[in-house]
BAFI-3210 file (N, C-alpha, C; in Angstrom, 3 decimals, decimal comma, padded with zeros to 6 digits):
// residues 143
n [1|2|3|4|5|6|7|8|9|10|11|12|13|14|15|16|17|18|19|20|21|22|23|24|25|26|27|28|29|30|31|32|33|34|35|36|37|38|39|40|41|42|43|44|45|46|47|48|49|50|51|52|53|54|55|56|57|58|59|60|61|62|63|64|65|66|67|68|69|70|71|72|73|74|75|76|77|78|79|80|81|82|83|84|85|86|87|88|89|90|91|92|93|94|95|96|97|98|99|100|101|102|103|104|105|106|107|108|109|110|111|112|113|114|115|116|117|118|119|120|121|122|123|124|125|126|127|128|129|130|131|132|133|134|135|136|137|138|139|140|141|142|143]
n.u [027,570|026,491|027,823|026,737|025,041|021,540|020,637|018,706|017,496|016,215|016,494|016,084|017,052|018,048|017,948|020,633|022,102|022,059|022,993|026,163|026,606|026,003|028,116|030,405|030,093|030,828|032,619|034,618|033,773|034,203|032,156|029,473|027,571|024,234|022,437|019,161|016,693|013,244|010,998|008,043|005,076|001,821|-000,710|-003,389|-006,899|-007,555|-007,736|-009,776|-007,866|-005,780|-003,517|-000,977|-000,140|-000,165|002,254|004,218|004,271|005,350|007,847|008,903|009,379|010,455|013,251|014,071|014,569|016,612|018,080|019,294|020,244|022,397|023,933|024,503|026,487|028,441|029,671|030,239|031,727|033,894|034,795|036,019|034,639|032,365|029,855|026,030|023,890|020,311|017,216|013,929|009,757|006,909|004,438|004,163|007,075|007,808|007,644|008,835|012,106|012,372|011,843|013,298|016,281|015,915|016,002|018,911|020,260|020,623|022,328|020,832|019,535|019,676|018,626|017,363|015,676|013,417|011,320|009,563|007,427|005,158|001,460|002,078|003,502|001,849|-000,605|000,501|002,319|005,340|007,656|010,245|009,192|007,523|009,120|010,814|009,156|008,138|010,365|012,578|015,093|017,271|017,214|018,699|018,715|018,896|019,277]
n.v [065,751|068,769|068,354|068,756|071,304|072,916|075,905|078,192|080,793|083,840|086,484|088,688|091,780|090,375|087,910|087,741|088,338|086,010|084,208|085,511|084,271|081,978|080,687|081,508|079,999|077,679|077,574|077,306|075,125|073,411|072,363|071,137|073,319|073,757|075,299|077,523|078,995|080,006|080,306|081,384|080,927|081,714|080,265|081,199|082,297|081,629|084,753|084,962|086,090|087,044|085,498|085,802|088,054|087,078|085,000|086,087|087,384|084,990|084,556|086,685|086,302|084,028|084,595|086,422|084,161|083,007|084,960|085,200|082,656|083,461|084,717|083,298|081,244|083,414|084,608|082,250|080,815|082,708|082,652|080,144|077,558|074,696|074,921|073,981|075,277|075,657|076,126|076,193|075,623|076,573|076,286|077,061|077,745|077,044|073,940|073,102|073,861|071,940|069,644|069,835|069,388|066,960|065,639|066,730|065,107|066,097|067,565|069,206|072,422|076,468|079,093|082,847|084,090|085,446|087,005|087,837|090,861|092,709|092,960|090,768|088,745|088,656|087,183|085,328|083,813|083,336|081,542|080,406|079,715|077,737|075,958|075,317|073,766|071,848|070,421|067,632|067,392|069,350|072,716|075,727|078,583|082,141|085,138]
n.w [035,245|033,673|031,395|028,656|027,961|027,666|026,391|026,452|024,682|024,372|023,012|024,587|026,669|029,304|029,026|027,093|028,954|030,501|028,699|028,047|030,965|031,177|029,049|029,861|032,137|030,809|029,558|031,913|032,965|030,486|029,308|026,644|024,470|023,766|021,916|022,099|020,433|020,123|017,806|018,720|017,869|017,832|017,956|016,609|015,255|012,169|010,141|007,134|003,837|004,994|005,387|003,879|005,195|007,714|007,273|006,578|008,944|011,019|009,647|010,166|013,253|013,249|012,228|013,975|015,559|014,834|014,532|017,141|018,366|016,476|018,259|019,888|018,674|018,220|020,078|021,472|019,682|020,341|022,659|022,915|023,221|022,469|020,646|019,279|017,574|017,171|016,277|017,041|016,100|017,542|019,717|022,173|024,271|026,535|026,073|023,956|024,332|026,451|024,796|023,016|024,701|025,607|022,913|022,128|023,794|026,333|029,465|031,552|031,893|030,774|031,482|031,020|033,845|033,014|030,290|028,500|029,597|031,235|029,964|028,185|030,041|031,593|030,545|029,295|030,961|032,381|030,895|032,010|034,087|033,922|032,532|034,834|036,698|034,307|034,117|033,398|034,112|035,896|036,653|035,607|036,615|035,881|036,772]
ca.u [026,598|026,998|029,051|025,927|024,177|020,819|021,073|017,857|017,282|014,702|016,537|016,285|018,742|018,198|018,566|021,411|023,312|022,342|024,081|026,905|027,118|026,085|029,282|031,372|030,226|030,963|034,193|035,212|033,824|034,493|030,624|029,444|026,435|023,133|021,649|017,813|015,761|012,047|009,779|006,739|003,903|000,521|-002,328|-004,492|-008,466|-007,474|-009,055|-010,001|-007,570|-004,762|-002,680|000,123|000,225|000,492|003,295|004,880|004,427|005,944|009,073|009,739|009,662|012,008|014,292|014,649|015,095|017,825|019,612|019,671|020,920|023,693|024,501|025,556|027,330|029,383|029,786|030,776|033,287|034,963|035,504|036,349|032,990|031,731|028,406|025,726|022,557|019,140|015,780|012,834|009,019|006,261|003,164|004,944|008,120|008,422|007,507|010,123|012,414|012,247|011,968|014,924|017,161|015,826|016,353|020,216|020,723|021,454|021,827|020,743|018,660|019,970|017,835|017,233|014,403|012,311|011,950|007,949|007,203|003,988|000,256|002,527|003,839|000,221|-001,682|001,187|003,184|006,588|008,186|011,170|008,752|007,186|010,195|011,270|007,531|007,994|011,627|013,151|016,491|017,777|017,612|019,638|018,015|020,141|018,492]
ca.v [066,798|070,238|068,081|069,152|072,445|073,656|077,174|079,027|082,682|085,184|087,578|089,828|091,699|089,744|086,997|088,277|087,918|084,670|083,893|085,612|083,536|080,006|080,367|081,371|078,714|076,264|077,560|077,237|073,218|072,062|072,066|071,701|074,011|073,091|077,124|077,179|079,781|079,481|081,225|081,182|081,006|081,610|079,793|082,209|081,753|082,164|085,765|085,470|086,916|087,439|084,614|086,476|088,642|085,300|084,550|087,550|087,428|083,660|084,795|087,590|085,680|082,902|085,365|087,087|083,486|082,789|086,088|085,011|081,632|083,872|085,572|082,417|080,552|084,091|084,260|081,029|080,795|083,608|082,106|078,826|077,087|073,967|074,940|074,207|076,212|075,548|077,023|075,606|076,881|076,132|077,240|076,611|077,687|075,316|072,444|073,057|073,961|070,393|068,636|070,186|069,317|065,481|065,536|066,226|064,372|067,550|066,844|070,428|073,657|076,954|079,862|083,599|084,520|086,141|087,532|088,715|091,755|093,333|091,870|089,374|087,934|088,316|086,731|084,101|083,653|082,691|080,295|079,570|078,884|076,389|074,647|074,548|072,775|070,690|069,703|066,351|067,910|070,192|073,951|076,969|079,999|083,402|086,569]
ca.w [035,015|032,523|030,044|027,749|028,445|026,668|026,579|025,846|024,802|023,490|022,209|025,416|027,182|030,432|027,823|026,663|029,855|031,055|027,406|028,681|032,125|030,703|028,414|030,870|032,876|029,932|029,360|033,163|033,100|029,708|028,747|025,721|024,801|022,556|022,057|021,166|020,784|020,297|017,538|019,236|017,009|018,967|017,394|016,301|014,715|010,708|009,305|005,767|003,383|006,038|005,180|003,313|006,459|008,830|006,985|006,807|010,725|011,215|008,637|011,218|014,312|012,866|011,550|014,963|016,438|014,127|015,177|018,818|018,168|016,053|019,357|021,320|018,386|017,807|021,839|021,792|019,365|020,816|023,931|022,082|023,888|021,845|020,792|018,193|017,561|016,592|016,079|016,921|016,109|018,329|020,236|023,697|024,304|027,516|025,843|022,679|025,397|026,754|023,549|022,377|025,779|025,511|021,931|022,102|025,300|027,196|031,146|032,245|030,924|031,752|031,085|031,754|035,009|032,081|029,156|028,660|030,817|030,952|029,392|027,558|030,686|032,593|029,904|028,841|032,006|032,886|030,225|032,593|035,420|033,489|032,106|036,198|036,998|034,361|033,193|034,550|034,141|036,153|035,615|036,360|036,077|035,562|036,955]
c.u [027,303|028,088|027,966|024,688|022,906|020,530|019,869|017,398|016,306|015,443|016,709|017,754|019,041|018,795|020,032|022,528|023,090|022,783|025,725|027,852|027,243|027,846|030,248|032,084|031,145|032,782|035,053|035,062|033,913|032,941|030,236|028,040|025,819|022,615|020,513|017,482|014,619|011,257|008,799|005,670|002,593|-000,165|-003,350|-006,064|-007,480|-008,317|-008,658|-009,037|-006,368|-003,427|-000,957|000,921|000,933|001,851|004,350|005,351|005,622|007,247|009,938|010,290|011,041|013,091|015,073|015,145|016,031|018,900|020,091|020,373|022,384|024,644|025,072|026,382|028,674|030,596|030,693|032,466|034,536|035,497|035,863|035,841|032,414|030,291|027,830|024,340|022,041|017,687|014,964|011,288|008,040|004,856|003,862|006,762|008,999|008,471|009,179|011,774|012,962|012,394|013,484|015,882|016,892|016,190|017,932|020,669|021,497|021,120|021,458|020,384|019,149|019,604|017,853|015,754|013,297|012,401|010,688|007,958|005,633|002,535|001,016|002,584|002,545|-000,523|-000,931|001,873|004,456|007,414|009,369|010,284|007,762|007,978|010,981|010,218|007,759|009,078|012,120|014,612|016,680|018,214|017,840|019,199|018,701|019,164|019,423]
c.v [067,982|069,231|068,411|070,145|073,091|074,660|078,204|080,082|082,678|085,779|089,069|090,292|090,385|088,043|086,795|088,089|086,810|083,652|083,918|084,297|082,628|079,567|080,418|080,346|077,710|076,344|076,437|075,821|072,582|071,610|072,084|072,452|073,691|074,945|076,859|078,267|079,563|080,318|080,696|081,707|080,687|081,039|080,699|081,853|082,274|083,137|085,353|086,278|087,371|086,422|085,105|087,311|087,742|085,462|085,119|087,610|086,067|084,067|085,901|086,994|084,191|083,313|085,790|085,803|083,208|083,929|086,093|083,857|082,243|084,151|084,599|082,085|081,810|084,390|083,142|080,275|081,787|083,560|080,990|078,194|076,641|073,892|074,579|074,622|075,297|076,286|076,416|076,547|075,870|077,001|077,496|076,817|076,749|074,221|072,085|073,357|072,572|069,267|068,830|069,396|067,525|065,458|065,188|066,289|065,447|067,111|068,368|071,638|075,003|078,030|081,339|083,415|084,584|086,783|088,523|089,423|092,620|092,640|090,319|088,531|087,487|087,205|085,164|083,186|083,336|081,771|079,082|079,277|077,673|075,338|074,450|073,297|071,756|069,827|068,779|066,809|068,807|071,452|074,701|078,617|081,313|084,598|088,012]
c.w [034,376|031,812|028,878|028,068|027,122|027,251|025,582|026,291|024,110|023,093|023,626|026,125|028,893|029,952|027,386|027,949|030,673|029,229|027,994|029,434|031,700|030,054|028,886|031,168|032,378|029,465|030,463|033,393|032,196|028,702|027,381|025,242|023,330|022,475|020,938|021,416|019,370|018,948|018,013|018,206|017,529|018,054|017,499|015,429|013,474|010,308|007,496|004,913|003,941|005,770|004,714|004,849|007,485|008,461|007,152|008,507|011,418|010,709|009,874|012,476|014,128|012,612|013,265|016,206|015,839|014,088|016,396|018,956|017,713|016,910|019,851|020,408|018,110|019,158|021,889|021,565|019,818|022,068|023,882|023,193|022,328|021,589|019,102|018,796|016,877|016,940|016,136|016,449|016,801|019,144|021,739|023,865|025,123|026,624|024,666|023,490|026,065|026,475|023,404|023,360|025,882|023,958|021,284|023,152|026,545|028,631|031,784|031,477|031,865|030,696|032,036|032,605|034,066|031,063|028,571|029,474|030,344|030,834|029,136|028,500|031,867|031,750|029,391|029,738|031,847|032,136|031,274|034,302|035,168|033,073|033,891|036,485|036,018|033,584|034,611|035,124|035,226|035,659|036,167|035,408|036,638|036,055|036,594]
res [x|x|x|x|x|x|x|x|x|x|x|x|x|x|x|x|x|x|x|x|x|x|x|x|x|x|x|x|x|x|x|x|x|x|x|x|x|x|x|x|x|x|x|x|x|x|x|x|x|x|x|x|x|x|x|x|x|x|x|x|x|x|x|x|x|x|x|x|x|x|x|x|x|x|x|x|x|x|x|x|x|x|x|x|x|x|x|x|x|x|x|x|x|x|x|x|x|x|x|x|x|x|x|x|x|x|x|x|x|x|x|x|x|x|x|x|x|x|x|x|x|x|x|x|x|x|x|x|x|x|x|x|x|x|x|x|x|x|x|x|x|x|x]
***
């Protein structure tokens, strides 16, 4: 177990230091680390005319998941910690989350507590309390 760690962030700071720990960790056992982070792309009704905008919107959110991914592989290498990044995009962050960690045979998901605070997290809930409910793996959640 942890010889392959998926290691997913947002971008937050709480984020930001279960980055930190995971690498630590991975140092301290040898692990090697998969780092995902998520654009979440809500499914929205299409307005008329908005499309350019959409896009515009999607371009941002990928961008800012591709600067969080930057964070672990720069992290990583600097604690010489075997990692590779990727970006997924998705409506569900659990689910991509999940995919990803079966995808490259990862034995274990290790995630911050939270990362939404506020409406977002009332109206969206919990990502890492859904990838506990419904990952086969084993997951280690960072507060």
């Amino acid at each position: 177990m942890f010889k392959k760690i998926l290691l997913a962030t947002d971008g937050s700071k709480l984020s930001d230091k279960a980055v930190q720990a995971t690498l630590q960790f991975a140092k301290e056992h040898g692990s090697k680390i998969v780092g995902l982070s998520v654009a979440t792309i809500y499914p929205y009704l299409p307005v008329p005319g908005m499309e350019a905008i959409s896009g515009e919107f999607v371009d941002a959110i990928t961008n800012q998941a591709e600067k969080n991914v930057e964070k672990i592989s720069a992290l990583a290498a600097s604690l010489g910690v075997d990692a590779e990044v990727h970006v997924a995009e998705g409506s569900s962050a659990c689910e991509e989350i999940i995919k990803t960690a079966a995808k490259y045979h990862c034995d274990s998901i290790f995630m911050a507590s939270h990362g939404r605070t506020g409406l977002d997290k009332l109206m969206l809930g919990s990502e890492a309390q859904k990838v506990l409910a419904y990952s086969k793996l084993p997951v280690t959640i960072i507060k």
